[in-house]
C-alpha positions as a Markdown table, in Angstrom:
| # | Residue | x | y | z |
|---|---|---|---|---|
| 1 | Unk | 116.3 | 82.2 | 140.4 |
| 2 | Unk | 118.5 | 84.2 | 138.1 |
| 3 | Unk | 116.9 | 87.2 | 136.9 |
| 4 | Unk | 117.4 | 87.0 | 132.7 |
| 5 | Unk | 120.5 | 89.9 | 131.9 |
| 6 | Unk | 118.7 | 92.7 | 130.6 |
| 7 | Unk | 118.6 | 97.0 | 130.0 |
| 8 | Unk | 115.9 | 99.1 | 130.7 |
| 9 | Unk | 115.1 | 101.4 | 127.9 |
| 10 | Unk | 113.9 | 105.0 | 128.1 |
| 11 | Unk | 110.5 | 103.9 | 128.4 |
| 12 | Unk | 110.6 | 101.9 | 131.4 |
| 13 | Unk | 110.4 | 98.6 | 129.1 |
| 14 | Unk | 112.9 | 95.8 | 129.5 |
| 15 | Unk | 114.8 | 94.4 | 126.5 |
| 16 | Unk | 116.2 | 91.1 | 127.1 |
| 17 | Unk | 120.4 | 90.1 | 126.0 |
| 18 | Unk | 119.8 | 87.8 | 123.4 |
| 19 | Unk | 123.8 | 87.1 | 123.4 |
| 20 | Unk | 123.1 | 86.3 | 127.6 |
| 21 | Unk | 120.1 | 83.6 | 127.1 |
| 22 | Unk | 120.1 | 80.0 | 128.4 |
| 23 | Unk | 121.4 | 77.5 | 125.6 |
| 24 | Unk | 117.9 | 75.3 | 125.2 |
| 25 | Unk | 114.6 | 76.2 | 126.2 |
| 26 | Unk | 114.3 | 73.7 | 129.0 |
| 27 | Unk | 116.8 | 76.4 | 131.0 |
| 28 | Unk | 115.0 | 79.1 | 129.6 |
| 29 | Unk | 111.3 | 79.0 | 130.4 |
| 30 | Unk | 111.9 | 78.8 | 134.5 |
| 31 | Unk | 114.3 | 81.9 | 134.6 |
| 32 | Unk | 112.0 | 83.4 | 132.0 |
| 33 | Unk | 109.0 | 82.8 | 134.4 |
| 34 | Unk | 111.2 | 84.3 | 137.4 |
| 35 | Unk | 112.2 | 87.4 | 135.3 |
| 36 | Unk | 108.2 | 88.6 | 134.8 |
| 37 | Unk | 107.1 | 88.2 | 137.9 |
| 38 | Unk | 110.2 | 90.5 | 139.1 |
| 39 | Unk | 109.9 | 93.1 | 136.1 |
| 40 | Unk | 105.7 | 93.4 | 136.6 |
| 41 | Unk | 106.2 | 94.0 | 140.6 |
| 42 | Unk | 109.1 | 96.5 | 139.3 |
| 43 | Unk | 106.4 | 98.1 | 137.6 |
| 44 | Unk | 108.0 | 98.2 | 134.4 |
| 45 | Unk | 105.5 | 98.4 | 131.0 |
| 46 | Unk | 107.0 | 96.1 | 128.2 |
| 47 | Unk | 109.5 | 93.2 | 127.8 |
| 48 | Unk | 111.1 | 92.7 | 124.3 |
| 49 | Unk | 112.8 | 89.5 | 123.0 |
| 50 | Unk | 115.2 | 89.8 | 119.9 |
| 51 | Unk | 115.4 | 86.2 | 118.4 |
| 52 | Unk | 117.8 | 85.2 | 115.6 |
| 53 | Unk | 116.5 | 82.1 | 113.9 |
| 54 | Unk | 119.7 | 80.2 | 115.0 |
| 55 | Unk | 117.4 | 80.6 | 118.9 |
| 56 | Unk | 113.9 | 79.6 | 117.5 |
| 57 | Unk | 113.3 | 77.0 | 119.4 |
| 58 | Unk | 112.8 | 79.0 | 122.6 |
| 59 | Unk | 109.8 | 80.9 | 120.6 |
| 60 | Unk | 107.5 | 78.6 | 122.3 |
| 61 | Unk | 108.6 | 79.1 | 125.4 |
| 62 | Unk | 107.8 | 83.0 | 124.8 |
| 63 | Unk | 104.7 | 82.6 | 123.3 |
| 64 | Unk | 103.5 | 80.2 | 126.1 |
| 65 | Unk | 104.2 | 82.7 | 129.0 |
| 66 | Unk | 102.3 | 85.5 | 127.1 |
| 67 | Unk | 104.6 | 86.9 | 124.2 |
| 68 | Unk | 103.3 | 87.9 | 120.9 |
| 69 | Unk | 104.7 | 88.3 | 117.6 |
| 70 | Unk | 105.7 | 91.8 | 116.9 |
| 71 | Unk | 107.5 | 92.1 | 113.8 |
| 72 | Unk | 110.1 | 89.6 | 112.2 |
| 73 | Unk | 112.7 | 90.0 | 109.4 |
| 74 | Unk | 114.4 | 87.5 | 107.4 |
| 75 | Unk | 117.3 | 86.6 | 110.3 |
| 76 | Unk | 115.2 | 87.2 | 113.5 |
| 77 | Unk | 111.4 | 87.7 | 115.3 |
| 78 | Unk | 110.9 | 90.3 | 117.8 |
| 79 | Unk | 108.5 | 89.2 | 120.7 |
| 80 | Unk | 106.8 | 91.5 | 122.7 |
| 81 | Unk | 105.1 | 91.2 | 126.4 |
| 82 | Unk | 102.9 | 93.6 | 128.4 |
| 83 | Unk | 103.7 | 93.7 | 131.9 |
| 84 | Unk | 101.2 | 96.4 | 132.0 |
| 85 | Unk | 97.3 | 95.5 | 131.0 |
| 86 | Unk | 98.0 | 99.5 | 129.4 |
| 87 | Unk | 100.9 | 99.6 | 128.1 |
| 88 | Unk | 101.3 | 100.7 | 124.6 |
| 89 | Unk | 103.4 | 98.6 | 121.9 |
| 90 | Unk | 104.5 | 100.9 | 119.4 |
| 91 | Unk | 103.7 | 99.8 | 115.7 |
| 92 | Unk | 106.2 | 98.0 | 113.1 |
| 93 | Unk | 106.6 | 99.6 | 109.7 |
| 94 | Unk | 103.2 | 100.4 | 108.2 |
| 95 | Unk | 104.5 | 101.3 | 104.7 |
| 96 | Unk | 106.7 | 101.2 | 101.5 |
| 97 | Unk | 108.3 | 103.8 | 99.9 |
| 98 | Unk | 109.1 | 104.2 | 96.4 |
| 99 | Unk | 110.2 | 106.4 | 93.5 |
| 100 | Unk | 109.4 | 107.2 | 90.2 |
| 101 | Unk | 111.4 | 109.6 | 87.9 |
| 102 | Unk | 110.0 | 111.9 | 85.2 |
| 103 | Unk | 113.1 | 112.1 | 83.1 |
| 104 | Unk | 112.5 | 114.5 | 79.9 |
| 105 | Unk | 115.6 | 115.5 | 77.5 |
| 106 | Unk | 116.3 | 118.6 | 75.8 |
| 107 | Unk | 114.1 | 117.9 | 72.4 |
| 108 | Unk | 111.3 | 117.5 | 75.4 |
| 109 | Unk | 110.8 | 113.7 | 75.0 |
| 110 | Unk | 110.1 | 111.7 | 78.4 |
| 111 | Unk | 111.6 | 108.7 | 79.2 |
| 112 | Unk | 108.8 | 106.2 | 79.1 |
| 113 | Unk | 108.3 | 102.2 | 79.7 |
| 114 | Unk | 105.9 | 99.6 | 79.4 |
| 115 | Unk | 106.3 | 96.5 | 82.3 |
| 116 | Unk | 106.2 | 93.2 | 81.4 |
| 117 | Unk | 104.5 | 91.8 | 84.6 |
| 118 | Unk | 101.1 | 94.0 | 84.7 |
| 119 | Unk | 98.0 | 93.3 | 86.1 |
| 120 | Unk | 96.2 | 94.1 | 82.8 |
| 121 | Unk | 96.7 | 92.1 | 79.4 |
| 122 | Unk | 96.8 | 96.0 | 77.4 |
| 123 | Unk | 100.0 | 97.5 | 77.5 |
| 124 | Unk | 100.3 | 101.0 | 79.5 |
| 125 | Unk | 103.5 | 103.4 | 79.3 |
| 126 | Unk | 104.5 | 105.0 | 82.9 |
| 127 | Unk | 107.0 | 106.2 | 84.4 |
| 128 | Unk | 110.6 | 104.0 | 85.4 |
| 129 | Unk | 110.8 | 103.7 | 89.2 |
| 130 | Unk | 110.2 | 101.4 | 91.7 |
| 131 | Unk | 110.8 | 100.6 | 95.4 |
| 132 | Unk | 113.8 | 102.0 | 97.4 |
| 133 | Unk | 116.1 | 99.5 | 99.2 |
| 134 | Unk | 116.3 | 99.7 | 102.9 |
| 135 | Unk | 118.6 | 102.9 | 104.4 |
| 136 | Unk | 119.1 | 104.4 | 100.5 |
| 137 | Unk | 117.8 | 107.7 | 99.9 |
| 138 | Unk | 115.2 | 109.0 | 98.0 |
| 139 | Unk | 117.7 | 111.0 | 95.9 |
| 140 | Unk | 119.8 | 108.4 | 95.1 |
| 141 | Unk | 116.8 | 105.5 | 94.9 |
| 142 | Unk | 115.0 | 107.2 | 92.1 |
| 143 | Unk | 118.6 | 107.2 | 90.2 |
| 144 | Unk | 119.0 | 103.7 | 90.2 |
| 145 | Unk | 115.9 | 102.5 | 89.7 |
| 146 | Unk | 115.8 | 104.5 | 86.4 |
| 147 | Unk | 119.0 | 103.3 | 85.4 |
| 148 | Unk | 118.2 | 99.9 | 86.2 |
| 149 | Unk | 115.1 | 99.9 | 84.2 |
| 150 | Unk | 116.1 | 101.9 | 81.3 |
| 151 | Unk | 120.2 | 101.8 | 81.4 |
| 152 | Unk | 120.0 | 105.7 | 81.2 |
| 153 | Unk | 122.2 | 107.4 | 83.8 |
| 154 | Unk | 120.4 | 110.7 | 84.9 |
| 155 | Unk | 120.7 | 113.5 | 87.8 |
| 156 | Unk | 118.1 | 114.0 | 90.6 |
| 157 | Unk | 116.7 | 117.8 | 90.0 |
| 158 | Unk | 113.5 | 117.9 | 92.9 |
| 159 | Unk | 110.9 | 116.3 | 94.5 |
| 160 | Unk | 107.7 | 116.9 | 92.5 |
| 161 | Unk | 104.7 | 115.3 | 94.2 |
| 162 | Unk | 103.5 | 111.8 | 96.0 |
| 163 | Unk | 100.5 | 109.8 | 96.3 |
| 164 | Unk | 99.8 | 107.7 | 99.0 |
| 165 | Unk | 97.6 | 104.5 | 99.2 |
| 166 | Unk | 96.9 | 101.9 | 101.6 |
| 167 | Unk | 96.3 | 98.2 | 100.8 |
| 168 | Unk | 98.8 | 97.5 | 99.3 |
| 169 | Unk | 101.1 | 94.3 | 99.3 |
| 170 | Unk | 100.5 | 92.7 | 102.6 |
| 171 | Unk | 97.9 | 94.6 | 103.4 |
| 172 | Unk | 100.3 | 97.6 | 104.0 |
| 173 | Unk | 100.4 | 101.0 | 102.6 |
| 174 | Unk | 102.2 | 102.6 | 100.1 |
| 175 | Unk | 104.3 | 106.2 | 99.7 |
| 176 | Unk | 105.2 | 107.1 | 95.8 |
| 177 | Unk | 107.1 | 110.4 | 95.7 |
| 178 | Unk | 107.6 | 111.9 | 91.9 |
| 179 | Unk | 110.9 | 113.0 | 91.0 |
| 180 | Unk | 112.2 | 114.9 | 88.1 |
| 181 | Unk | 115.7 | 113.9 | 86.9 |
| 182 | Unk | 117.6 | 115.2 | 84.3 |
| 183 | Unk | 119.4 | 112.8 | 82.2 |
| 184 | Unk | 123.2 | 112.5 | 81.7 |
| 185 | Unk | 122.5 | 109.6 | 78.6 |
| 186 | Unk | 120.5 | 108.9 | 76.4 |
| 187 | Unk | 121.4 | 105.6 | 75.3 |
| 188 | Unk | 118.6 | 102.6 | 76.5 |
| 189 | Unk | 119.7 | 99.2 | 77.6 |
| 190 | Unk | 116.2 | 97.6 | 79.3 |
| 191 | Unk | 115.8 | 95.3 | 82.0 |
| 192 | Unk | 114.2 | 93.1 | 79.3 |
| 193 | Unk | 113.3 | 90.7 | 82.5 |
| 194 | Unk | 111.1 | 93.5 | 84.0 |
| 195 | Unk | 110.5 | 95.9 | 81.2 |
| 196 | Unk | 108.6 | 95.1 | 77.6 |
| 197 | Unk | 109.4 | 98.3 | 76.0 |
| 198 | Unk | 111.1 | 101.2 | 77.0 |
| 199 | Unk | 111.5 | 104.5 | 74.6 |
| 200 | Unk | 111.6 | 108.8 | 74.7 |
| 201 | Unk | 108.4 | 109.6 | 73.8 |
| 202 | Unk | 107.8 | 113.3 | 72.7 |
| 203 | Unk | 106.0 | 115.1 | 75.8 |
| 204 | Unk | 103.3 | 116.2 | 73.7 |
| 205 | Unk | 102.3 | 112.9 | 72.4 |
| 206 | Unk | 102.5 | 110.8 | 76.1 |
| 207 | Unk | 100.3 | 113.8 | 77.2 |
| 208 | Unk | 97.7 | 112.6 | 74.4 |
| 209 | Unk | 98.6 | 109.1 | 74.1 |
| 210 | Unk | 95.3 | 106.3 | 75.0 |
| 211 | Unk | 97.9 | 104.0 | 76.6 |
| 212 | Unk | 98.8 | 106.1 | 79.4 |
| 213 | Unk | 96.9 | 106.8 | 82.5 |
| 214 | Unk | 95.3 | 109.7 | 83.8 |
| 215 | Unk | 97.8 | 109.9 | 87.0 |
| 216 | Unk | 101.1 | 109.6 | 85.0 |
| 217 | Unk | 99.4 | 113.0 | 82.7 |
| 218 | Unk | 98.8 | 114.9 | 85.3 |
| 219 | Unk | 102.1 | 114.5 | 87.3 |
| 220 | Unk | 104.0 | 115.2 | 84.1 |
| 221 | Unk | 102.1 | 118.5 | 83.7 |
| 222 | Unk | 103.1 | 119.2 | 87.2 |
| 223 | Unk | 106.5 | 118.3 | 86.6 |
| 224 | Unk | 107.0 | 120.7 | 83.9 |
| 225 | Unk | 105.1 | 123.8 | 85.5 |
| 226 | Unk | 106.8 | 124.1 | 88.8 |
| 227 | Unk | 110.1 | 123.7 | 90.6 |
| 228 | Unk | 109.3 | 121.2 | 92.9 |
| 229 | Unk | 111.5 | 120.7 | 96.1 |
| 230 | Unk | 115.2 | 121.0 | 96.1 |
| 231 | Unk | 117.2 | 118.6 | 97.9 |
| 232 | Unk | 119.3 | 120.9 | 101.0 |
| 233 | Unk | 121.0 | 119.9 | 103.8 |
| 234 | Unk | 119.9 | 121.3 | 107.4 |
| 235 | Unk | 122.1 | 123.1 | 109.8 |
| 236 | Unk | 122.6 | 121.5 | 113.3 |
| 237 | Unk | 122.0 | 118.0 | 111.8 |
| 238 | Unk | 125.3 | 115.7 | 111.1 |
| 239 | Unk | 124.6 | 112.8 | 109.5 |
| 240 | Unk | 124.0 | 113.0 | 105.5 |
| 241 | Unk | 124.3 | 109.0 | 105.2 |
| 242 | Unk | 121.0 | 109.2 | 107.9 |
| 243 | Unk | 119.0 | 112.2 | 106.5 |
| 244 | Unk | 118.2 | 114.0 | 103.6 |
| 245 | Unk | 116.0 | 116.6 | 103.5 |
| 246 | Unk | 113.8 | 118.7 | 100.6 |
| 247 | Unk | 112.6 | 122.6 | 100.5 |
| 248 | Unk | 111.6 | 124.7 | 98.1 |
| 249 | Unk | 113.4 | 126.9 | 96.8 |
């Protein structure tokens, strides 16, 4: 029986050619069967399957000869099997990240909003931010999501502080780092689908204000009283589309 084409990784785990596999699963779940046996007495630890949804129906076959659900995406499932009753399987992504920007101008008002889809019927003012897209950096992630929210355009200054949570949505966790940005506009243009109100608030008065949480006071204060982490590159590294990196300074 033909053993299914295949690499072996750097950790003695075998990662199956999706481009190579059978056309239907009736071809597949013999050569399949043929392959473990071979790969367990090879001693290896782990077999991976990458599966585009165009091949779904061989998931079955997987699952019935000991694959389990590892992580999936909108376009694919990745299957993994022990061939080792030890053998570790790494972990998936266990959170999201996310970015919030304190934005203040120079007669010291913050750039505040209000969301229109809360869970609380009383209005609260916080900070504009949100969730980064996949491969964006922070730097660049904070930017945008102020400027979507508000329509001001501003320019990433440090890295403040973050608070981190778990049980979040899907039961993962959650990474919010606090940025402060300085703006380059003033002008506001909501995202009236996402944001209720959005207005620059004098510093003194959010710092005061009944409508605003305890969390968003303190890491205002904070953003105000110290320099935070500078964004700098890193010698010996030679990718900035990959990494970004903050210090103080």
């Amino acid at each position: 029986m033909n053993i299914l084409p295949h690499v072996l990784n750097r950790f003695n785990g075998i990662e199956i050619d999706t481009n190579e596999l059978p056309a239907n699963a009736a071809s597949f779940a013999p050569r399949l069967s043929a392959s473990l046996v071979k790969w367990i007495q090879d001693g290896r630890f782990l077999v991976w399957l990458h599966l585009p949804i165009e091949r779904a129906a061989l998931i079955p076959v997987a699952t019935g000869a000991g694959f389990t659900f590892h992580h999936s995406e909108s376009h694919y499932v990745l299957l993994v099997r022990r061939l080792q009753e030890d053998a570790l399987i790494p972990g998936y992504a266990t959170h999201y990240i996310g970015a919030g920007g304190v934005v203040i101008n120079e007669r010291q008002e913050l750039l505040v909003v209000s969301e229109r889809h809360r869970s609380s019927s009383r209005p609260y003012y916080k900070l504009p931010g949100g969730a980064l897209h996949p491969g964006e950096h922070l730097a660049a992630g904070v930017v945008r999501e102020v400027y979507e929210e508000t329509g001001v355009e501003a320019k990433f200054e440090a890295v403040i502080c973050w608070r981190h949570w778990h049980g979040y949505r899907y039961g993962k966790s959650d990474i919010y780092f606090i940025c402060r940005l300085s703006p380059l506009t003033e002008a506001i243009d909501l995202d009236a689908w996402e944001i209720e109100e959005c207005l620059w608030m004098p510093v003194a008065e959010y710092l005061q204000h009944e409508l605003v949480g305890a969390f968003n006071r303190e890491i205002v204060q904070v953003a105000i009283k110290t320099p935070g982490l500078k964004s700098s590159w890193m010698d010996g590294y030679d990718d900035p589309t990959a990494r970004e990196f903050f210090w103080p300074v």
